[in-house]
N, C-alpha and C positions, 0 to 999 in steps of 0.2 A: 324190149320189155313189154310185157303185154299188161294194160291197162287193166285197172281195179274196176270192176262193177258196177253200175252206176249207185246201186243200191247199198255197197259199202261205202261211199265217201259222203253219203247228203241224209243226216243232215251232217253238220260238224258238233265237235264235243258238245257248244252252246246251246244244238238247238237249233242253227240257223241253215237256210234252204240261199245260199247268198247275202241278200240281206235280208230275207223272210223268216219271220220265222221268233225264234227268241223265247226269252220267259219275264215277261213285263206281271211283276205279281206285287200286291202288298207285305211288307215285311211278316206281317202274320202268316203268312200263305207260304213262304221261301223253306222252312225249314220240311214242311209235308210234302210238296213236290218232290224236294230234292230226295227224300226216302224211297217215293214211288220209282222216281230215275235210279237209284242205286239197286235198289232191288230188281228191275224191271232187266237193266244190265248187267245183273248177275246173273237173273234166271231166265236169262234166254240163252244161256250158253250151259246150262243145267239140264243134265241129260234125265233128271227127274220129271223137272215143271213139261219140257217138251215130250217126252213120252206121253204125261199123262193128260197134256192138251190133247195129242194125237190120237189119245184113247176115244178122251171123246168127243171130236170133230167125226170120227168113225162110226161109235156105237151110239149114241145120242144126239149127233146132228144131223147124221147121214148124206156126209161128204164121204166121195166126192159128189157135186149134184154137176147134174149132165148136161153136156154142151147140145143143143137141139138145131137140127136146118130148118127152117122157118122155109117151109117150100113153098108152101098154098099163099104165105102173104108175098112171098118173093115172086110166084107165078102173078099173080093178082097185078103188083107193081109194074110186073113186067120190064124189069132191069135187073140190078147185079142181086148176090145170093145173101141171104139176111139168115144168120145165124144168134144164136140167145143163147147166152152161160144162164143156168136156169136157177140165181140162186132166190127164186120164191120158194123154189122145193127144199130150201134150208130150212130145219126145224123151227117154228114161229114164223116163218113164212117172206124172211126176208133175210140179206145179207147180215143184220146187226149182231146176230148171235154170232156172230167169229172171232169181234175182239171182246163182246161181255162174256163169252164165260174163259176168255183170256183172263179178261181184267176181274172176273171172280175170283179166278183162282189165282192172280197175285195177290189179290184183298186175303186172301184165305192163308197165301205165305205169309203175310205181313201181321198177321194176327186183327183184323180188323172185325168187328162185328155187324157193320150195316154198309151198305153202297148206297151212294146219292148222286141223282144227274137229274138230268135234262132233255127234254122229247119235245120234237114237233108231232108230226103224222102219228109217234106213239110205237114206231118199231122197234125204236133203242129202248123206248121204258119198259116194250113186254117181254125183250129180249133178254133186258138188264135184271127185270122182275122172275124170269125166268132161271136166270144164270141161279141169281140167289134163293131162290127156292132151292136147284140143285146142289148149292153150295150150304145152305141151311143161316143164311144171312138176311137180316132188314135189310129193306130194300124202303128207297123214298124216292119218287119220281116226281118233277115241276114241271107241271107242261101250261102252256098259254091256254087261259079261258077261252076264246075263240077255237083253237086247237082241239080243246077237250068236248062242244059242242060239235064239230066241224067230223072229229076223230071217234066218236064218241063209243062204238064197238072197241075198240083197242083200247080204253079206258079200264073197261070192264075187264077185258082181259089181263089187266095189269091188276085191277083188283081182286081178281078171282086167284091169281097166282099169290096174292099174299103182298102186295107191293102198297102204297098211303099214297096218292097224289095229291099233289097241292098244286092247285090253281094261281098259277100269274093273274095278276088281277092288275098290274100296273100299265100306262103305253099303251100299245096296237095289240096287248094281251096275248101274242103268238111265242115263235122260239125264242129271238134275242130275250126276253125279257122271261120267260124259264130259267134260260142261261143266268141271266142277273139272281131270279131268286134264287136257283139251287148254288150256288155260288156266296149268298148271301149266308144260307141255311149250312154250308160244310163249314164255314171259318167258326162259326161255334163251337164245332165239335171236329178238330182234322186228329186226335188221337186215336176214336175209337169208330169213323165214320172212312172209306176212301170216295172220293171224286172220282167217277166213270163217266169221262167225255165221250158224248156218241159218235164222234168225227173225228178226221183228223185237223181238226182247229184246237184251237187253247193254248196254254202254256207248254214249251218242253217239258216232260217228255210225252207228249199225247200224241202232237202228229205221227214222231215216229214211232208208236208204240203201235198206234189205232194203225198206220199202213203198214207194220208187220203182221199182225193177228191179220188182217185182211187179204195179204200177198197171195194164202191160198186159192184167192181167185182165180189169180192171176195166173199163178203156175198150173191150177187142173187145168185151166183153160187153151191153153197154148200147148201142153200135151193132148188134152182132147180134141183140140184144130187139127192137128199135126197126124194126129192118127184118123182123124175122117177125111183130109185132103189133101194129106202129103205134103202141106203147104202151112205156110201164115197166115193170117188173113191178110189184108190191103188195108183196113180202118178197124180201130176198135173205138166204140163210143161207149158214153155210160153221163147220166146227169148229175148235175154240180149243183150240191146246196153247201154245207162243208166238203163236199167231196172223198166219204171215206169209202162208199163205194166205185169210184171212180180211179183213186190209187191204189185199189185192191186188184183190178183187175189190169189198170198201165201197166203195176211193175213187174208183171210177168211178160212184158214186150218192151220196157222202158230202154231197151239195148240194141232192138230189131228195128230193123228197116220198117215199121212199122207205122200210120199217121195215127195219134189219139187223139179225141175230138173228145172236149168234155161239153156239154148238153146244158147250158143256163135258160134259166126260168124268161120268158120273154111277157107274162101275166099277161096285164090288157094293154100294155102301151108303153114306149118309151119316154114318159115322163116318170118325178120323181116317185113313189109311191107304187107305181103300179106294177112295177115288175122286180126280181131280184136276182139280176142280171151282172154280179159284180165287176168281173172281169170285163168285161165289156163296157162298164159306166164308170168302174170305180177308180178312185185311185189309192195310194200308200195312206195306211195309219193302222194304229194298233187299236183292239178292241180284244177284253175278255182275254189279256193274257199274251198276245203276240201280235207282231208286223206285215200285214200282208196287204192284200187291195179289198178295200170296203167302200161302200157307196155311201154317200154322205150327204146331210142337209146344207143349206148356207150356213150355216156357224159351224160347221167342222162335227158333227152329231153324227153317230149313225143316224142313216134316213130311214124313213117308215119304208117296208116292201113289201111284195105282193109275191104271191101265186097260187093256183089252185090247187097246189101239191105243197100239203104243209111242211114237209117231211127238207122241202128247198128252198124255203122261204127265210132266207139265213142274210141280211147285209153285208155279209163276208164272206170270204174264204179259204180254204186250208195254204198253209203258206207255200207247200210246196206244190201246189197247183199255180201260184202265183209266180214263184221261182221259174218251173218249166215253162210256162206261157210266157213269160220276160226273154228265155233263150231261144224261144222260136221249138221248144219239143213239142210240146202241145198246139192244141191249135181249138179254136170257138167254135161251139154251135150255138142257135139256139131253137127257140121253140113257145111259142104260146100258148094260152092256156085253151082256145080252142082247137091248135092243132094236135093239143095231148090229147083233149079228148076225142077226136077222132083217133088218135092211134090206138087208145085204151079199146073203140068200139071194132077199131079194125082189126085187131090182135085178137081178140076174143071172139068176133064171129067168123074170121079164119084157119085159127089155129087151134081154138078152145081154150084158150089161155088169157085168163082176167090178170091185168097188171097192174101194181101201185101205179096211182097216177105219175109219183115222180119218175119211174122206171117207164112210161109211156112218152116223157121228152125225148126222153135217148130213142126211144121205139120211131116215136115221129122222126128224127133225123135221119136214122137208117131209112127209112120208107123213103122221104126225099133224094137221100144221097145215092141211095139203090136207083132208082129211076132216072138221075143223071149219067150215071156210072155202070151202064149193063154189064159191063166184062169185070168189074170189080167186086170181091165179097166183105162184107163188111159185120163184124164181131159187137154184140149189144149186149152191155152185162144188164141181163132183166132183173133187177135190185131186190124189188119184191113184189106180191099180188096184193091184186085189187081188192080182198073182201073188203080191207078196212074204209074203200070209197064210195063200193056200191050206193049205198043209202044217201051217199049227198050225188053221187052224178045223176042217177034217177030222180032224185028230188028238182034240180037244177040244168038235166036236159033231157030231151024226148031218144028215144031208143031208136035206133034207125033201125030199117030194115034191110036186110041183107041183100 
């Protein structure tokens, strides 16, 4: 009898990735969820909803975006072969429009009138801002004070589409605490408002919703491998803040002989604070909805974190990244925030290609891991481009020369 998928059995009915996972919600919150899941499980088996997602991942996102050999940085390193799934070339310039104008258009099935979430870096909000513009929906985005200076083009962009942000103003002002406010701002309103989680973290059914809309990664990527080299690659990476770009692109290899290395934030240091480095520091507790591993204060608090990629700077992480790294599928990188930005400078005056800072962890690793590994080729989903950082990496470091 030949074994099911990995991708049909996890999660389970509940939600959970083993014991990751779950829907830890306040009884206010239990009856909207569970709509979103009922519907969500209807219409993925909806030969409607899917056509017309496919329409326009096609005509309006322009997927598929192309897998690229990275030759001049891979010559440069002078080790194995570094290739880049190019999804900054996805419309808004980042992986996140795959599951918001998913999650638009179940808002659109379910009859809702406005989408509310939550932005670090600002790709999910102009993504999300974006969807609904297309879809003809309010749109309200919560991103951390810091964030929105830090971010501050992608703001605009979020405004300029029609989107209202409201500034976190509580805490260390970044993600977790958007996530608190926009979360705060849905339970007022879950009849005529849906919740669009940027990741795959939060309550069932998000993780598995956000790493289906996202699988398109995965599968162009591994036929477009497959068709430049005959082969798989040896490593695929990609960086971990929730991780929804990272199980976008796994679980088109989640089956193959394949190593996946997901790419955590290493900031300025291994103390508490300075980095957001989950899996690596964290341990088991629930935050915002589900059970996974989060890094934590002494009294059991999510702890303050760090990195220079707002887009990763999350205390936690998607439960089924936590799941896989518990069985040994996955496996850690990491990466700091001065070695991002050399990858950001080396990708760009190599290849011409500016990279979101977070899509420059995963870049830095490949670079390392290429130069251990000469006969080895190794697969980097480049998440998204760098305009949105330009203006603070020039602000905050000198431009090498080539």
């Amino acid at each position: 009898m030949n074994k099911r998928p990995y991708l049909d059995t996890m999660p389970d009915e509940n939600g959970y990735f083993g014991k990751f996972g779950g829907a830890y919600l306040p009884p206010e919150l239990e009856k909207p969820f569970q709509e979103i899941k009922d519907a969500y499980m209807r219409l993925s088996k909806s030969h409607h909803y899917i056509s017309e997602l496919r329409k326009i991942r096609k005509h309006y996102q322009g997927r598929p975006t192309p897998l690229y050999h990275a030759k001049n940085l891979s010559d440069f390193i002078g080790g194995g072969q570094i290739y880049l799934k190019r999804e900054d070339l996805n419309h808004t310039g980042a992986h996140k429009l795959n599951h918001c104008m998913a999650e638009g258009l179940l808002a659109k099935y379910l009859g809702k009138k406005k989408l509310i979430a939550e932005t670090g870096a600002g790709q999910h909000g102009v993504a999300l801002a974006t969807a609904a513009a297309y879809f003809g929906l309010e749109c309200e985005i919560h991103m951390g004070e810091v964030d929105i200076q830090k971010e501050y083009p992608n703001v605009v962009r979020m405004q300029i589409l029609g989107a209202k942000v409201v500034p976190a103003t509580h805490g260390l002002k970044t993600l977790k605490e958007a996530v608190d406010s926009a979360f705060e701002a849905y339970i007022k309103d879950t009849d005529t408002q849906m919740f669009a989680i940027g990741s795959v973290v939060g309550p069932h059914p998000f993780p598995l919703m956000v790493r289906d809309f996202q699988s398109i990664v995965g599968i162009e990527a591994k036929e477009q491998f497959h068709e430049m080299t005959g082969n798989l690659p040896d490593v695929v990476a990609a960086c971990v803040g929730g991780g929804s770009n990272a199980m976008g692109i796994f679980s088109g290899f989640i089956d193959d002989a394949v190593d996946l290395y997901g790419v955590e934030p290493m900031g300025k240091s291994d103390k508490v604070g300075d980095h957001s480095a989950s899996l690596t520091y964290g341990k088991e507790g629930v935050m915002h909805g589900f059970n996974s591993i989060m890094l934590t204060d002494e009294n059991g608090e999510p702890a303050p974190v760090h990195s220079i990629a707002s887009g990763i700077d999350y205390p936690s992480i998607g439960p089924e990244h936590a799941y896989l790294s518990s069985i040994g599928r996955t496996k850690i990188g990491t990466c700091n925030d001065e070695d991002a930005v050399d990858a950001f400078f080396k990708l760009s005056q190599h290849e011409g290609i500016i990279p979101a800072l977070e899509s420059a962890h995963a870049v830095s690793f490949a670079m390392k891991y290429a130069k251990q590994n000469p006969h080895k080729s190794i697969l980097v989903n480049l998440s998204g481009r760098g305009d949105k950082d330009i203006d603070f990496v020039v602000e905050n470091y000198s431009i090498p020369t080539k």
